[in-house]
C-alpha positions in Angstrom: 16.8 14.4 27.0 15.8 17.7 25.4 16.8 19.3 22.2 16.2 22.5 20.7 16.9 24.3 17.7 16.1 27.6 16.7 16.8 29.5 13.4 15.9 32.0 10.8 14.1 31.6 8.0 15.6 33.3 5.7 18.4 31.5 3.1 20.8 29.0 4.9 21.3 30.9 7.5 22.9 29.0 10.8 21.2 28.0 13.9 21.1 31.4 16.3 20.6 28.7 19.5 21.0 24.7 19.7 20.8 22.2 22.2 21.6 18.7 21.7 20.4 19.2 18.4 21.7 15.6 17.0 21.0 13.5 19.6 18.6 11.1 18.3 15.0 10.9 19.1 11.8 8.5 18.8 10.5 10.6 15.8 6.8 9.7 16.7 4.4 11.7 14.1 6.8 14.4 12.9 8.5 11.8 10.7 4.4 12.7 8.9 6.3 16.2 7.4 9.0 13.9 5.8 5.8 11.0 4.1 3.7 14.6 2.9 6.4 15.9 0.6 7.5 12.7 -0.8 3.9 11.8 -1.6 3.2 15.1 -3.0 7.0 15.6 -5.0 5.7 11.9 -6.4 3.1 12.7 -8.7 0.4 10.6 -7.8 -2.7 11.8 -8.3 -4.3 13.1 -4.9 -7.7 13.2 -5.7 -7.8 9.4 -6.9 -9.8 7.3 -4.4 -8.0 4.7 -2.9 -9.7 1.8 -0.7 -9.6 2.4 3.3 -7.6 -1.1 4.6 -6.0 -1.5 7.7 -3.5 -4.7 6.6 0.3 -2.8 5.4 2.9 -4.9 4.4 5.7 -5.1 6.7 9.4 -3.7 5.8 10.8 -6.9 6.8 8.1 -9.3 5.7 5.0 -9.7 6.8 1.7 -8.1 7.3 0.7 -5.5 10.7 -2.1 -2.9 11.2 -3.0 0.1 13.2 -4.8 0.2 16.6 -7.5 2.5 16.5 -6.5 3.2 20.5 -3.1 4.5 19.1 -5.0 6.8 16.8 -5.7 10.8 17.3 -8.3 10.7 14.4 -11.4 8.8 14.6 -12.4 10.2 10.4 -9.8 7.5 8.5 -11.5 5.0 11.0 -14.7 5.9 10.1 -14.2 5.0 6.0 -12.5 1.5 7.2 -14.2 -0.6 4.1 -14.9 2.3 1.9 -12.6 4.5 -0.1 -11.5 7.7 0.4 -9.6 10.4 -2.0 -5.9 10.5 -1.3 -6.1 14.1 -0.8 -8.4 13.6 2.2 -6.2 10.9 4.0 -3.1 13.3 3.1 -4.4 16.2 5.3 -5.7 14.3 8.0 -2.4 12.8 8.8 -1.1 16.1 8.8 -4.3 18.0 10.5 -5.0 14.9 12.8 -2.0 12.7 13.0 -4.1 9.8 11.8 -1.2 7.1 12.1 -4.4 5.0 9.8 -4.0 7.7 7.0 -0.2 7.7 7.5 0.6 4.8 6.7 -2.5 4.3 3.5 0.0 7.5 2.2 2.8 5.7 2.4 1.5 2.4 0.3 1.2 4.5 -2.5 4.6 5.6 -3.0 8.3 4.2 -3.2 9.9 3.8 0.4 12.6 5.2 -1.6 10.9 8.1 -1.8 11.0 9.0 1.8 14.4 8.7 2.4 15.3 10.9 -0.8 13.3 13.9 1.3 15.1 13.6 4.3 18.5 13.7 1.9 17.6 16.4 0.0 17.0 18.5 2.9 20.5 18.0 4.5 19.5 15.6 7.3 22.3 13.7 8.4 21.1 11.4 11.0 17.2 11.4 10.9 15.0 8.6 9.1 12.0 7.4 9.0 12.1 3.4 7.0 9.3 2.1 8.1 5.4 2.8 8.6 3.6 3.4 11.9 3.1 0.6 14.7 5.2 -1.8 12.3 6.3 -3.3 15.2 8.1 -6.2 13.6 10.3 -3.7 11.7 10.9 -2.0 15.2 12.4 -5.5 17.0 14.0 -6.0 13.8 16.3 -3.1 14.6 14.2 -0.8 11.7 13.5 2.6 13.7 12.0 5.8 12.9 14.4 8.7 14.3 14.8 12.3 13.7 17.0 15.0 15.6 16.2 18.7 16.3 18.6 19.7 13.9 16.9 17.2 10.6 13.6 18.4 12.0 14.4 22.4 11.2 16.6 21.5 8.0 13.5 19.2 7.2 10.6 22.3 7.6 13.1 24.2 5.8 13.1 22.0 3.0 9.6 22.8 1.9 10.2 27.1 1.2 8.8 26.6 -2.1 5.9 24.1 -1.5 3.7 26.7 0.2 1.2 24.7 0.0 2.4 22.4 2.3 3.5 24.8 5.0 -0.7 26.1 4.8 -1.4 22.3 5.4 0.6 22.6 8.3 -0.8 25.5 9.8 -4.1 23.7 9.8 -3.0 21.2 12.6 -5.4 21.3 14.8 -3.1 20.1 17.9 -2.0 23.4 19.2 -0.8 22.2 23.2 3.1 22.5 22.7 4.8 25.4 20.3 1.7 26.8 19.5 0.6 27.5 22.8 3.4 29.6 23.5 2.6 31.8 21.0 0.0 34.7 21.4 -3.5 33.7 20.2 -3.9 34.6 16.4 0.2 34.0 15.5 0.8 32.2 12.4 2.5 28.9 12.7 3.2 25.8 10.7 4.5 22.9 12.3 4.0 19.5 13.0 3.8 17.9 16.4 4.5 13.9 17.5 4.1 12.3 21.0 4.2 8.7 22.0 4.9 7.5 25.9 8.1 8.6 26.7 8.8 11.2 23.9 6.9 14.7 22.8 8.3 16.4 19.9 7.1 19.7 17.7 9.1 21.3 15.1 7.6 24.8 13.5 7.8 27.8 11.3 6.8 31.0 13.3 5.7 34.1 11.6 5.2 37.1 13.5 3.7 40.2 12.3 6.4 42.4 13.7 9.7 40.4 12.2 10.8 38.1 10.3 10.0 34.8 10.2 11.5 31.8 12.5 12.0 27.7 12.7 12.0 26.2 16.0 11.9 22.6 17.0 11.6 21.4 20.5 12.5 17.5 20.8 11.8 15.9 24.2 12.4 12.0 25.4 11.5 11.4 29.2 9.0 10.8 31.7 7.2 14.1 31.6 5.6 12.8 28.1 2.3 10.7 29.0 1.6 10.2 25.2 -1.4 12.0 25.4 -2.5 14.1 22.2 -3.6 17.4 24.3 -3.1 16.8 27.9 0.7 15.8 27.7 2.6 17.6 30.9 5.6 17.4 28.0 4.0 19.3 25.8 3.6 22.4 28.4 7.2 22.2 28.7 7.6 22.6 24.8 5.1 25.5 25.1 7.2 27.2 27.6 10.0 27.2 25.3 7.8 28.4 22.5 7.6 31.5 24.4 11.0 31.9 25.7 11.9 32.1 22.0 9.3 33.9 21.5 9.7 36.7 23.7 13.6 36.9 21.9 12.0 36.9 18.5 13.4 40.0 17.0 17.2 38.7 18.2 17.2 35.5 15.9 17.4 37.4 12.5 19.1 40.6 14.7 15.9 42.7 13.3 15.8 45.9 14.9 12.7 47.1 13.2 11.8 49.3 10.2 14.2 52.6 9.4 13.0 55.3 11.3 11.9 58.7 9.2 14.6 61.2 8.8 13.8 63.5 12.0 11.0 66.5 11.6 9.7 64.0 8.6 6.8 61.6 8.8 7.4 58.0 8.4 4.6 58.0 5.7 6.1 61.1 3.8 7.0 60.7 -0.1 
């Protein structure tokens, strides 16, 4: 199954191109976008150091922990035993995808909390209940979903928490939408891949129009699971630059106003 979504930035406006944008998808680590704003909209402090574990209580009861096999990020790892400021676990699931700093975020704030972000962005069908690899939760019927649609409504969600979107552009996974941009563009996004499933969801800024959201959600075998060598995530680059090369239609921006003719375009 593949779904895209691709819209302006600007306002509300409507999606310029869909498809299947609500079926349902694994949401893998782009459900990270949704655990970021609620911890940062919660006011806890992020600079307070908070103790490196790898024991998480269970949604349904319980205890489970992270396989450090599972894990893109060997830093969280690294300060098992030792404590580590918020702040620091905060950007490396977001940099890194550390699924160990993922869910050490999400201990320190109300589950609650989580699902009030995907609501107040306008999702309708995406949500993320329960932490990563809490597999108990995932028998139990408790499941971690997102569509393309949420995902672009979700990105949107954060115009005025710019710093957020700069965290974003830090991610230092750049195999699927970002390599279908030319070297040097500006994008924030977030990316998530498990066997079976390669997502990316993103906010494009060119330098010669106005800014875009794209999200590429994929479930099938083409997706090995692997953080940078995924064949999936050439096929979500490709689309990158599809949309890419159609840029300037999604806002309909035809360019600056020309100079009145026999003038300059710098005259006063």
């Amino acid at each position: 199954m593949l779904s895209v979504v691709v819209a302006p930035w600007a306002g509300e406006a409507e999606p310029v191109f869909v498809r299947a944008p609500d079926e349902l998808h694994d949401a893998a680590s782009t459900m990270k976008v949704a655990v970021l704003a609620a911890l940062h909209r919660s006011g806890v402090p992020l600079d307070v150091d908070v103790p490196v574990v790898n024991r998480f209580t269970s949604v349904v009861g319980g205890e489970f922990g992270n396989d450090p096999d599972w894990d893109s990020d060997p830093v969280p790892w690294e300060l098992l035993g030792r404590a580590a400021p918020l702040r620091l676990l905060a950007e490396r699931m977001i940099t890194h995808s550390s699924n160990l700093a993922t869910n050490l975020c999400l201990a320190r704030i109300d589950p609650a909390a989580v699902a009030e972000v995907w609501r107040r962005a306008g999702a309708t069908r995406s949500a993320s209940p329960r932490g990563i690899e809490d597999y108990a939760a995932r028998d139990a019927g408790v499941l971690n979903r997102v569509s393309a649609r949420d995902l672009v409504r979700l990105l949107r969600s954060l115009h005025d928490e710019p710093e957020l979107l700069a965290l974003l552009e830090r991610n230092a996974f750049r195999v699927d939408l970002a390599a279908g941009l030319p070297p040097g563009t500006r994008i924030a996004f977030k990316n998530g891949w498990v066997p079976g499933a390669r997502h990316s969801v993103g906010l494009v800024r060119p330098q010669d129009c106005p800014p875009y959201l794209i999200a590429v959600c994929y479930t099938g075998p083409l997706a090995s699971g692997a953080d940078r060598t995924d064949p999936a995530a050439r096929l979500v680059a490709r689309i990158s630059a599809a949309v890419w090369e159609r840029r300037r239609e999604i806002t309909g921006w035809a360019g600056p106003p020309r100079a009145p003719e026999g003038r300059s375009a710098r005259a006063r």
